[in-house]
N, C-alpha and C positions, 0 to 999 in steps of 0.2 A: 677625643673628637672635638673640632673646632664648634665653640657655641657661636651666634648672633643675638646682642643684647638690643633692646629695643628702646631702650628708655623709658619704658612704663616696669613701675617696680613689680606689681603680680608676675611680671612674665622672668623682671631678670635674678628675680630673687630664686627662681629654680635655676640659674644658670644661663639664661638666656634660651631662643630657640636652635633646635637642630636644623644641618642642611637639609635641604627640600621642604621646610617648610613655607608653607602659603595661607598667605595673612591678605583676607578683603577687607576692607574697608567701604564700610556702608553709608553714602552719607548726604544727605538733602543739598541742594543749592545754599550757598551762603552760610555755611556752616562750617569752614576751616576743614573741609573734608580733604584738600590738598596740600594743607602745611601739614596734618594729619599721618598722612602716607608718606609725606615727605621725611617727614622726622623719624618713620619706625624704616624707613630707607637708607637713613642717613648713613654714609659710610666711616666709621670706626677706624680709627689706626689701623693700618696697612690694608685694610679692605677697599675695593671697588663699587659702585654702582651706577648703572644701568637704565638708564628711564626711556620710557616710550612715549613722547610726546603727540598728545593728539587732539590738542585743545589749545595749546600755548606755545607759542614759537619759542627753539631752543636761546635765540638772545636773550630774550624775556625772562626764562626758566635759570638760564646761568646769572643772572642778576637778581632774580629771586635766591639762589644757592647762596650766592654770594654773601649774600645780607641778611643769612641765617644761618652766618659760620660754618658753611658747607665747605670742605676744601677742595674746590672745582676742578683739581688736576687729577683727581683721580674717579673722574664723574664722565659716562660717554653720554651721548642723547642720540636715542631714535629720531627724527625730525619727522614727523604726519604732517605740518602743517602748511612749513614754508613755501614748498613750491606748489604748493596749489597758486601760489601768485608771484613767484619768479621760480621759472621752472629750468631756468640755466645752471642754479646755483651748485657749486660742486662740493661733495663728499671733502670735511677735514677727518686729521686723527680722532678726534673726539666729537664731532658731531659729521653723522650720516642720513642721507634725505632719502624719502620715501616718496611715493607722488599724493598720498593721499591716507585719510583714517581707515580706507577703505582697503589697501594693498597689503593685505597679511603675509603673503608670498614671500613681499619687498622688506617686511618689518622681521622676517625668521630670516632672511638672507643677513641683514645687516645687524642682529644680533649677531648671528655666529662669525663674522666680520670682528666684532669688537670684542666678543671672550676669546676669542684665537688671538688676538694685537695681547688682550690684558694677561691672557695665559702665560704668552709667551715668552714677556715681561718687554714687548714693544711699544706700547702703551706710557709708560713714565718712565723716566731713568732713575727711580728708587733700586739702590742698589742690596737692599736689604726685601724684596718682596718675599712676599710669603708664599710654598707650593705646598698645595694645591692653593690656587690665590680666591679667598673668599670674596665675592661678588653677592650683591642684593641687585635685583631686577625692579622694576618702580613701574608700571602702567598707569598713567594719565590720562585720558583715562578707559573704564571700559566703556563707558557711557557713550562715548560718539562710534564706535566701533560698532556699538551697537544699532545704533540708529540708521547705518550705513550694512549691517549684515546679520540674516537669521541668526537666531539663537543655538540653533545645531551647528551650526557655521564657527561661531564664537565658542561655544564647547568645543568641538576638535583645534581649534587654534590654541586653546589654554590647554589641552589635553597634553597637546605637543611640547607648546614650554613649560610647563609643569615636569613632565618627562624629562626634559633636557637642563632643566634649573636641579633638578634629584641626581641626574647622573652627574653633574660638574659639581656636587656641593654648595648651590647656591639657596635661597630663599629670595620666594618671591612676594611684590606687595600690589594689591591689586583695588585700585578707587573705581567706584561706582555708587551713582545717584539713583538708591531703589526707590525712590518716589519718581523717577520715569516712568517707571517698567512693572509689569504685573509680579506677584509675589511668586509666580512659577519661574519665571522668568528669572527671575533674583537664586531660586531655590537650586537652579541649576547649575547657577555659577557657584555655588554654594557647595556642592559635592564635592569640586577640584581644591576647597578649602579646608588649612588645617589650624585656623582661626579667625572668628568675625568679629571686627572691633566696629560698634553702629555705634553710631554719629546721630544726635536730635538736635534744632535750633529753636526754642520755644519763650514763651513768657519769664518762665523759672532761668534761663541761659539756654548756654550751651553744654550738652551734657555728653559723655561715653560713655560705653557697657561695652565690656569683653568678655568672651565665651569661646571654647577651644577645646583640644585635646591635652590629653596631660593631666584634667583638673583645672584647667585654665578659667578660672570667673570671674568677672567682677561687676556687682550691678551698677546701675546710674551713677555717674559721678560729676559734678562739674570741673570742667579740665580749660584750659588755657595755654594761649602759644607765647612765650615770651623768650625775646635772647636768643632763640632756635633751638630753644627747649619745649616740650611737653609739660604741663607741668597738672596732675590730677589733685583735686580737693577731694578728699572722701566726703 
């Protein structure tokens, strides 16, 4: 069975994780909780990934990719943001527009738009792709999704791609700032997950902890982004 390695050693030292797994990311304002999810996203030789933009316009996001050795051609982007202020703007192969954080409808249509191009191998003219082709899905995050739609609302919308990221063999990563939102609130999105990697910005740095299935632990640790690496200090 295909693993996904994540570049945090606790996890790839077992092999990496299995398809359908779902990885939150927990993590304050200003605390790399975006390079974060980026990096346990990042797509691995022959793999694909998937981001759902809802904060950061996809120019923006592909020159962030860029400039953390991301290899962009094999990277599609939801777009939430752009045309909320140019609303002409038309659908490429790799980046598709939604009208808004708020249009879940629009954001499950234009997934299944880009794992049917990557499936099918219309997506890159790699002529060595991989079948079944391993895809990571990246949400950017859930935090405005949130503030734009209940929480029941946002449960059966993860309900869905969670379902559909299990059946295709994918794993999904999922950022949110639970210092918006009540600890119920958090707890909820929490159930669709089958790993929480929480993020703190404090005096001491910046710190992670991962917690999972499997045996997956690991307490506090100071970690850092460099090179478009993760990189953990025990």
């Amino acid at each position: 069975m295909y693993k996904y390695l994540t570049g945090i050693d606790i996890i790839d030292q077992k092999g990496g994780v299995n398809p359908g797994t779902n990885i939150l990311v927990l993590a304050p304002s200003f605390s790399d909780g975006e390079l974060v999810a980026s990096f346990l996203a990042m797509p691995r030789k022959k793999e694909y990934m998937i981001v759902l933009a809802t904060e950061t316009q996809s120019e923006d996001l592909i020159d962030f990719f860029a400039g953390n050795g991301f290899d962009t051609n094999y990277i599609g982007i939801i777009d939430a943001i752009t045309r909320t202020s140019f609303t002409a703007i038309e659908d490429s192969q790799k980046i598709k527009y939604v009208g808004s954080p708020s249009d879940l409808t629009g954001m499950d249509i234009k997934f299944s738009q880009l794992t049917e191009e990557i499936m099918k191998g219309d997506f890159t003219d790699d002529p060595d792709q991989l079948f079944p082709t391993p895809i990571r899905y990246c949400i950017l995050s859930l935090t405005s999704m949130l503030m734009f739609r209940k929480i029941d609302i946002i449960y059966q919308f993860l309900h869905v791609v969670t379902s559909k990221l299990r059946k295709i063999g994918s794993i999904g990563v999922f950022l949110l700032n639970n210092e918006s939102f009540d600890q119920k609130t958090v707890a909820i999105v929490k159930q669709l997950m089958n790993i929480v990697v929480e993020i703190q910005n404090n005096d001491e740095g910046k710190k992670i902890r991962i917690q999972g299935s499997m045996g997956i632990s690991m307490n506090w640790s100071h970690f850092s982004c460099e090179d478009g690496k993760l990189l953990i200090t025990p």
